[in-house]
C-alpha positions in Angstrom: -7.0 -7.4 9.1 -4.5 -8.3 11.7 -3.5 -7.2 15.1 0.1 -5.4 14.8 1.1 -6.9 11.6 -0.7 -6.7 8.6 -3.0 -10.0 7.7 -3.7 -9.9 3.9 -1.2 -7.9 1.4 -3.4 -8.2 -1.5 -4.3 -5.4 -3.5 -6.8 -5.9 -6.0 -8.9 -2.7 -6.5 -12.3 -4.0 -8.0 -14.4 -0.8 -7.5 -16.0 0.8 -10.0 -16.2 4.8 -9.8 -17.7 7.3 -12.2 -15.7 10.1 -14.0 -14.9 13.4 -12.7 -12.5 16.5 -13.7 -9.6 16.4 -10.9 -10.1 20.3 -10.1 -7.4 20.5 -7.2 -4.5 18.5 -5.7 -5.6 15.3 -4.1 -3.9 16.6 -1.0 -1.6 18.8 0.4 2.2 18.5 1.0 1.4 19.6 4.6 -1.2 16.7 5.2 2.2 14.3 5.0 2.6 12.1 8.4 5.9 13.9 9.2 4.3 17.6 9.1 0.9 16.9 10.4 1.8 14.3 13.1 5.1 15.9 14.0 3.7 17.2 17.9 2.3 13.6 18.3 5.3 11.8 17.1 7.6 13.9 19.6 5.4 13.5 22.3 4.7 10.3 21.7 8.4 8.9 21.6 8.8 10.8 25.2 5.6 9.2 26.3 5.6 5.5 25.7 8.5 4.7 28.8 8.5 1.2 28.6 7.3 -0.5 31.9 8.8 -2.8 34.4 7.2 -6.1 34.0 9.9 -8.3 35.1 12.0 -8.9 37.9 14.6 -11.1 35.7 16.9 -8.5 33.7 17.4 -10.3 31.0 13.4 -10.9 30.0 13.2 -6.9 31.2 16.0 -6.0 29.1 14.6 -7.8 25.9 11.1 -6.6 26.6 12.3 -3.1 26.6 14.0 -3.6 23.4 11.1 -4.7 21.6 9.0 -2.1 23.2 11.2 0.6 22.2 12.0 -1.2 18.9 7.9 -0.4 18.1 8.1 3.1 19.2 10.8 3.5 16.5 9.0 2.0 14.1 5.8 3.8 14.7 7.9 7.5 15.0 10.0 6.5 11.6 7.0 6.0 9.9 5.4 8.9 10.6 8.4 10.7 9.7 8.8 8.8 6.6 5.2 10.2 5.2 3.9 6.5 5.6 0.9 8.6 6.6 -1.5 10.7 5.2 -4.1 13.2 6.9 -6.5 13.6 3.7 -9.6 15.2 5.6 -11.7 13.5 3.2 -10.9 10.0 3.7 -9.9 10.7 7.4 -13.0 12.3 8.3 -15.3 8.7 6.7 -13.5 6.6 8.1 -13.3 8.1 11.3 -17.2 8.5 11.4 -17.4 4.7 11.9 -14.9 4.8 14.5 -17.0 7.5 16.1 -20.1 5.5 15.8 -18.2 2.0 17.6 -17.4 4.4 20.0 -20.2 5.8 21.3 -21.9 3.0 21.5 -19.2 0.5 23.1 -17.9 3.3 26.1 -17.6 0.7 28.6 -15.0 -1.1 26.5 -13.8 2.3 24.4 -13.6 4.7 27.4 -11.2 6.5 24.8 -11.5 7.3 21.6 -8.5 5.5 19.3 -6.1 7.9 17.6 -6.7 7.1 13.9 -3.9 7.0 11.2 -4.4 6.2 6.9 -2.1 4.6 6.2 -0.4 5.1 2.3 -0.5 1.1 1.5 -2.2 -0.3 -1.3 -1.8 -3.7 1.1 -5.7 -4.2 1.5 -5.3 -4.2 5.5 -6.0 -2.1 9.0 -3.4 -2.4 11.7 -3.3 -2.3 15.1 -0.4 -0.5 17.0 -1.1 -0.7 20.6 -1.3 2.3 23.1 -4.9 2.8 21.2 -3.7 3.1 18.2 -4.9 1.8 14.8 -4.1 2.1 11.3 -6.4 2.1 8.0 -4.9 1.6 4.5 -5.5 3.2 1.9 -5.9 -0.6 0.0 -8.5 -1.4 2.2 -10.6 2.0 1.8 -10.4 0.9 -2.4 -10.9 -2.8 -1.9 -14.2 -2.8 0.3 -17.4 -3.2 -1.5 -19.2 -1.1 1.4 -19.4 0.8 5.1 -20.2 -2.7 6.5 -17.2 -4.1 5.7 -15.0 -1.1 6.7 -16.2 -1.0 9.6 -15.6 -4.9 10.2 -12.4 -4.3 9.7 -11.9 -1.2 12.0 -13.7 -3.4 14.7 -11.7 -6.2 14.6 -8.2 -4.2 15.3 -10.2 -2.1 17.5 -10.5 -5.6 19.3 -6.9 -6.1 19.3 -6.1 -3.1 20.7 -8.7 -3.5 23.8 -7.6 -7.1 24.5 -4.4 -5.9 24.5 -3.3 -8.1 21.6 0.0 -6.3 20.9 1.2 -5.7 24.5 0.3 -9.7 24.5 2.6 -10.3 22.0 5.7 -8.3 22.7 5.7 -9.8 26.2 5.7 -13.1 24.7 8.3 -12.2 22.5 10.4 -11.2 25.2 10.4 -14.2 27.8 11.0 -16.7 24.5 13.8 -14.2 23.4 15.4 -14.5 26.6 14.5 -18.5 27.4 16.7 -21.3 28.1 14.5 -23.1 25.2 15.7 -20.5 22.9 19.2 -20.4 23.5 19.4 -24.0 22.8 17.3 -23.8 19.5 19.5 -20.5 18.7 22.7 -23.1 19.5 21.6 -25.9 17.5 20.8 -23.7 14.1 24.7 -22.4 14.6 26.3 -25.7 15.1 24.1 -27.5 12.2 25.8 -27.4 8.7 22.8 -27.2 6.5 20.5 -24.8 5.7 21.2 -22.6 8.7 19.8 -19.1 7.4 16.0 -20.9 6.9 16.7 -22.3 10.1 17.6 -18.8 11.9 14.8 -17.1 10.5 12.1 -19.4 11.5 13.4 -19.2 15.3 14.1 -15.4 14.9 10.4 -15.2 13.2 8.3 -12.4 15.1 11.1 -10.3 16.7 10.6 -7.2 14.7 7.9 -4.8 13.9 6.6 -4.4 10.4 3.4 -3.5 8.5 4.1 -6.4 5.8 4.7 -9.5 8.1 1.9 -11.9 8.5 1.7 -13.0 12.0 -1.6 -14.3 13.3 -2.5 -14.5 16.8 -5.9 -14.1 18.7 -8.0 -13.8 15.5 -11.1 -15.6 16.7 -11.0 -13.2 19.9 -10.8 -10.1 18.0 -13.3 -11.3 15.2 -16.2 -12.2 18.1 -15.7 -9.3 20.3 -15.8 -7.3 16.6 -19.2 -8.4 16.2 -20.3 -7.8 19.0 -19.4 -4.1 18.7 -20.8 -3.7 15.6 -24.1 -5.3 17.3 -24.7 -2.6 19.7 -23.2 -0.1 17.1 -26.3 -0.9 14.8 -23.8 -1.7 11.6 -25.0 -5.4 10.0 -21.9 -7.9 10.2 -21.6 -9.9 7.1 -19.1 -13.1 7.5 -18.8 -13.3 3.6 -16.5 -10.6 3.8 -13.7 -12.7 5.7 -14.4 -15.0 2.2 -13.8 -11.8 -0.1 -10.1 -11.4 1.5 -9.4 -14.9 1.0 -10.0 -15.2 -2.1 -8.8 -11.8 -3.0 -6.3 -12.3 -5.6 -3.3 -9.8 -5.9 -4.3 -7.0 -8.6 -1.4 -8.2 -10.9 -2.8 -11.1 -11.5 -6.0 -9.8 -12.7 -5.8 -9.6 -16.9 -6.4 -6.5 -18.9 -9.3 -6.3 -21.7 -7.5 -5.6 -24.0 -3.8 -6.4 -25.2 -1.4 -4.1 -24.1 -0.5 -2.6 -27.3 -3.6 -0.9 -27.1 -3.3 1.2 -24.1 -0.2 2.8 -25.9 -1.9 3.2 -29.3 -4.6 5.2 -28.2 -2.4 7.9 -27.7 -1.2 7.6 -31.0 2.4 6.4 -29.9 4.2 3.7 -32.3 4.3 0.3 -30.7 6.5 -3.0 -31.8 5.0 -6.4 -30.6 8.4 -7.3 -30.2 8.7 -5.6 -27.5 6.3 -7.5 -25.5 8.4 -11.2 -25.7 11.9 -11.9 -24.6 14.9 -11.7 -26.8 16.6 -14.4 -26.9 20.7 -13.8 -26.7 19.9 -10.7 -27.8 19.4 -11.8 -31.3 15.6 -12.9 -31.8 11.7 -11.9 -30.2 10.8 -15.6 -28.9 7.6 -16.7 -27.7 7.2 -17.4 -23.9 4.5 -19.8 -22.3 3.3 -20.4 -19.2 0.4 -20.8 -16.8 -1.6 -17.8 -16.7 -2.1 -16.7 -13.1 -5.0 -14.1 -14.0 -8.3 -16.6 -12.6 -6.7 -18.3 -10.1 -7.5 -18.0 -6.5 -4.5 -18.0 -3.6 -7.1 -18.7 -0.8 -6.1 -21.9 0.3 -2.8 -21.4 -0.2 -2.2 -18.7 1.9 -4.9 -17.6 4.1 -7.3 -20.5 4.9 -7.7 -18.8 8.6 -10.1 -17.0 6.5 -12.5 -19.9 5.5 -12.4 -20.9 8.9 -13.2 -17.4 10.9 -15.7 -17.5 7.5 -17.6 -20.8 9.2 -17.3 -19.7 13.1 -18.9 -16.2 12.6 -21.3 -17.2 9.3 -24.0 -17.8 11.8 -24.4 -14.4 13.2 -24.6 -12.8 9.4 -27.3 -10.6 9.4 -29.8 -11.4 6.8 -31.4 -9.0 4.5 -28.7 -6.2 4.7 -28.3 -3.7 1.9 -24.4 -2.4 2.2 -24.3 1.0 2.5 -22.3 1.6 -0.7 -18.6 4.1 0.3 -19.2 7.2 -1.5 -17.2 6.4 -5.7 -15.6 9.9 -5.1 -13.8 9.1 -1.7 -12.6 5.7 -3.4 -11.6 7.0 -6.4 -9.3 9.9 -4.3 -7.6 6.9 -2.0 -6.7 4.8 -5.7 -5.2 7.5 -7.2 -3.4 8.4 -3.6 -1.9 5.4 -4.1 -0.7 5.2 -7.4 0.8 9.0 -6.8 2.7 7.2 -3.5 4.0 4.5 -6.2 4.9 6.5 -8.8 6.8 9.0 -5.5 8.5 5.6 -5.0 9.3 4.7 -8.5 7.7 1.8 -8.3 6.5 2.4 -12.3 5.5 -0.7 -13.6 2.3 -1.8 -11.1 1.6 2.1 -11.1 0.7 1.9 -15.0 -0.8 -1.6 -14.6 -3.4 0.2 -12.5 -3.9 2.9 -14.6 -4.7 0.6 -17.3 -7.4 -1.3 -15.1 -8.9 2.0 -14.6 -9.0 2.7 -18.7 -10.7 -0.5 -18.4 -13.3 0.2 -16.7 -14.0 3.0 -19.2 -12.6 5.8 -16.3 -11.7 8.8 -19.3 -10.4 11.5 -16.3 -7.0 12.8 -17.6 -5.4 12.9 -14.5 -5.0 9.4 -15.0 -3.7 10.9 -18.9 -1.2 12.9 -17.2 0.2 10.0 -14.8 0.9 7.7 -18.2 2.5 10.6 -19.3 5.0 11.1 -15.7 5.8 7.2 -15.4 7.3 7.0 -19.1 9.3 10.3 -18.7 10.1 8.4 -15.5 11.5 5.5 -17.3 13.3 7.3 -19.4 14.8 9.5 -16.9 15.8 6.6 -15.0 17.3 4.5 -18.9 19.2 8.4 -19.0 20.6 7.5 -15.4 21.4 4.1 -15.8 18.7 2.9 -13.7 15.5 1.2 -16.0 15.5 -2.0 -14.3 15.4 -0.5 -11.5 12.4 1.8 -11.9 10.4 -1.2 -13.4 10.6 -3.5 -10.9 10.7 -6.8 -12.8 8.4 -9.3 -10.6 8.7 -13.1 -11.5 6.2 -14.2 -14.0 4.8 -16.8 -11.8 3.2 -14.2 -9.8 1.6 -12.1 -12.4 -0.8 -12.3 -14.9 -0.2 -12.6 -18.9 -0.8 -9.0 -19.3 1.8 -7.9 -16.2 4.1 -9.8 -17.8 3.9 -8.4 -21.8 3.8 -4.9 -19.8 7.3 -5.0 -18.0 9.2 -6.8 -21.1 8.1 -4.0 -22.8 9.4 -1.5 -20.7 12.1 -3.3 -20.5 13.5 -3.5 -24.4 11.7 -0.3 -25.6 14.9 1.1 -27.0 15.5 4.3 -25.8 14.7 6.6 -28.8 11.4 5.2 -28.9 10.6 6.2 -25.0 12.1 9.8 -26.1 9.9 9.6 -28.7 6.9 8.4 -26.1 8.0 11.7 -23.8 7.9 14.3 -26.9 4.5 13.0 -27.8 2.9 13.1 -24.5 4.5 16.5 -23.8 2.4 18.1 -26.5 -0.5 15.6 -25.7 -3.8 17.6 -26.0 -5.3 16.5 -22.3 -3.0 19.1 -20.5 -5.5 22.2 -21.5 -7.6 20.9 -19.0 -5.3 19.7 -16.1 -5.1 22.7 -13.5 -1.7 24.4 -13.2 -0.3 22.3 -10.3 -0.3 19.0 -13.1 1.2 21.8 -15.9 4.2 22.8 -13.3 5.2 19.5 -12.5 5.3 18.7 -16.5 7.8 21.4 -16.7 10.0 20.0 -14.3 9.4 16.5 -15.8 10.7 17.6 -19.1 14.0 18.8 -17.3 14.6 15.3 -16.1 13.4 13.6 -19.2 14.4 15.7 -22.2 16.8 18.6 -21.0 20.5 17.9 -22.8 21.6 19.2 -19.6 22.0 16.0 -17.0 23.2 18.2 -14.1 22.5 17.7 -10.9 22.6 21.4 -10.8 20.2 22.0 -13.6 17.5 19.4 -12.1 17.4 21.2 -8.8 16.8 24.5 -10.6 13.9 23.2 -12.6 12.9 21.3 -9.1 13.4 25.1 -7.1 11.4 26.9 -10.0 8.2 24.6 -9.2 8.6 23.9 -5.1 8.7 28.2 -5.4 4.8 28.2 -6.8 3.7 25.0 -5.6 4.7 24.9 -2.1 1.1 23.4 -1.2 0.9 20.7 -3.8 1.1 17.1 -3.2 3.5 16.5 -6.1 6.2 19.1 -3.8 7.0 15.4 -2.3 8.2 15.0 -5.5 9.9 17.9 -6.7 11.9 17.9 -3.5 14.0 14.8 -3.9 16.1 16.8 -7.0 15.8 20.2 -5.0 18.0 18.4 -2.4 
């Protein structure tokens, strides 16, 4: 939870949800940011006229830049689908915001506009202008209503104590200070270390949803409470404890090892694969310190532990959380892993899919995603492009598991992930997938399998299913190679 940027990037996913048949298309194409929230982005960029604050031009100049440089990124990330208006998720979430708001109209005299956000990053946002964001991370990641609605409260805070106006003014008179000339000056004439110098006076300037910067916590968290006092929803302070200690979701080891998760299907699998080749000659052993159990807490966010110990005393005892419904938490995970797969971002999307096996979740929608991310790979070994599509993260920052997963996708030769594609192609779980999942598998055998490598040929199979699928979520898709 943070004002305008993003507090904790975690994204561990620790519910568990019971099974059920995916009958329909999570969502639809049109519920995209840059469909749905075109008439507010347009107004909104014609709206937000940045006001005259200053009498110096240069501190007016610079204030207007930042201003205008957080309209553009608000406006290009609603027009980069960075949003999603699913009326499921949208509708609970904004039933908290309803019930803050009715009973705090003297500070709320106006309802928020409310946006959900595609991140896994377990975090709400706020923009200004009444404006806050809710990611899908932190839908997955919270154990209840209570601690939704903590979070919704707290930027709600921000936005009413004016928390991001705050800081773009503040931004502005040191961007255009005397002081910061001369530290701008000094970093340019040193001869050392000059781009780590730069960026810590340049740190702040720009507008992101991924940068930590923390400012007015203790405000926001107190005036939080208070509104969830009067709103009648119990305040636990343990949950400021649960993002602190929340441990990235790569970190977190599978049960079982991961030749297993590929054998199930009945797909051949070399334990070689798993270790590092050595000068391309031998499989050798790796060893290091296995990251899966350890907590980052007070490494990286011990503003938690203390906003933990200032608010613990106005916990309310005896609460039993109001559980969030396992279906709407189930949608918003596998929202997410469709937005990483979209993104090619292959290797944490199976990672999840295999914490979901784990936790004994048998829906074959999660069947058919296994099945899209290896004919991804081996679309993208066909174009050059594997590394790429995996994402290799360091092994310092992943768990044991993380790490045998990527090697292996990594020096899988490519006639075994052929192999992979054929097999899941005539896998026995698409009977029972509806016929948006069965279109896109004809398209994804174009781009895995098909001889034919044309670009021409890809946007064929990619116009045959956009023609019959114009609704579906997976057009987001499709559309890159119709293009």
């Amino acid at each position: 939870m943070h004002g305008f940027k993003p507090l904790i990037t975690v994204l561990l996913t620790i519910i568990s949800i019971p099974v059920f048949s995916q009958s329909r298309s999570l969502y639809s194409f049109q519920d995209l940011s840059h469909l749905y929230y075109k008439k507010q982005k347009d107004s909104l960029a014609k709206a937000w006229t940045c006001p005259s604050v200053y009498k110096e031009r240069s501190t007016q100049k610079k204030y207007k830049e930042i201003w205008d440089d957080r309209t553009s990124f608000f406006t290009g990330a609603i027009q980069g689908d960075n949003y999603i208006h699913d009326t499921e998720v949208y509708t609970y979430v904004d039933g908290i915001i309803n019930q803050i708001v009715q009973a705090n109209k003297q500070l709320i005299p106006v309802k928020p506009m409310l946006l959900i956000d595609r991140s896994a990053s377990v975090n709400a946002y706020a923009i200004g202008n009444n404006i806050i964001a809710v990611n899908l991370g932190l839908i997955v990641f919270s154990k209840s209503r209570e601690e939704l609605s903590l979070a919704i409260a707290h930027e709600m805070s921000h936005n009413i104590l004016t928390h991001p106006e705050n800081a773009m003014k503040q931004r502005a008179e040191w961007l255009s200070s005397d002081e910061y000339q001369k530290s701008l000056n000094a970093v340019l004439d040193s001869k050392y270390e000059r781009l780590s110098r730069l960026r810590k006076v340049l740190e702040n300037y720009s507008f992101s949803r991924s940068k930590h910067q923390r400012y007015h916590e203790s405000d926001a968290d107190s005036l939080a409470i208070l509104m969830l006092k009067k709103s009648n929803i119990a305040f636990q302070a343990s949950f400021f404890l649960r993002l602190d200690s929340a441990d990235n979701i790569y970190h977190q080891p599978l049960k079982h090892p991961v030749k297993n998760y590929f054998t199930a299907y009945n797909l051949p699998f070399d334990d070689s694969w798993t270790k590092k080749r050595t000068k391309g000659l031998s499989a050798k052993s790796y060893n290091f310190k296995d990251t899966s159990t350890l907590q980052d807490s007070l490494k990286t966010h011990p503003d938690c532990v203390e906003r933990f110990n200032k608010t613990r005393s106005q916990s309310v005892a005896g609460v039993t959380p109001t559980p969030i419904p396992a279906q709407l938490q189930d949608k918003a995970n596998k929202m997410i892993i469709w937005n990483m797969y979209s993104n090619m971002s292959l290797t944490p999307c199976l990672y999840r899919i295999f914490l979901e096996k784990d936790k004994g979740n048998t829906d074959e929608w999660y069947d058919f995603m296994i099945s899209n991310i290896i004919s991804g790979i081996y679309y993208s070994d066909r174009e050059l492009r594997r590394f790429n599509a995996i994402g290799v993260v360091q092994k310092e920052y992943i768990s044991k598991d993380y790490y045998e997963l990527q090697t292996m996708l990594e020096q899988i030769p490519r006639e075994q992930l052929e192999q992979y594609c054929k097999i899941f192609q005539n896998a026995g779980f698409w009977k029972s997938l509806p016929s948006g999942e069965k279109a896109l598998k004809n398209l994804m055998f174009t781009l895995a399998l098909d001889p034919d490598l044309s670009e021409k040929n890809k946007a064929k199979a990619a116009k045959e299913f956009t023609a019959g699928n114009a609704n579906s979520m997976y057009y987001e898709f499709a559309r890159i190679f119709e293009e």
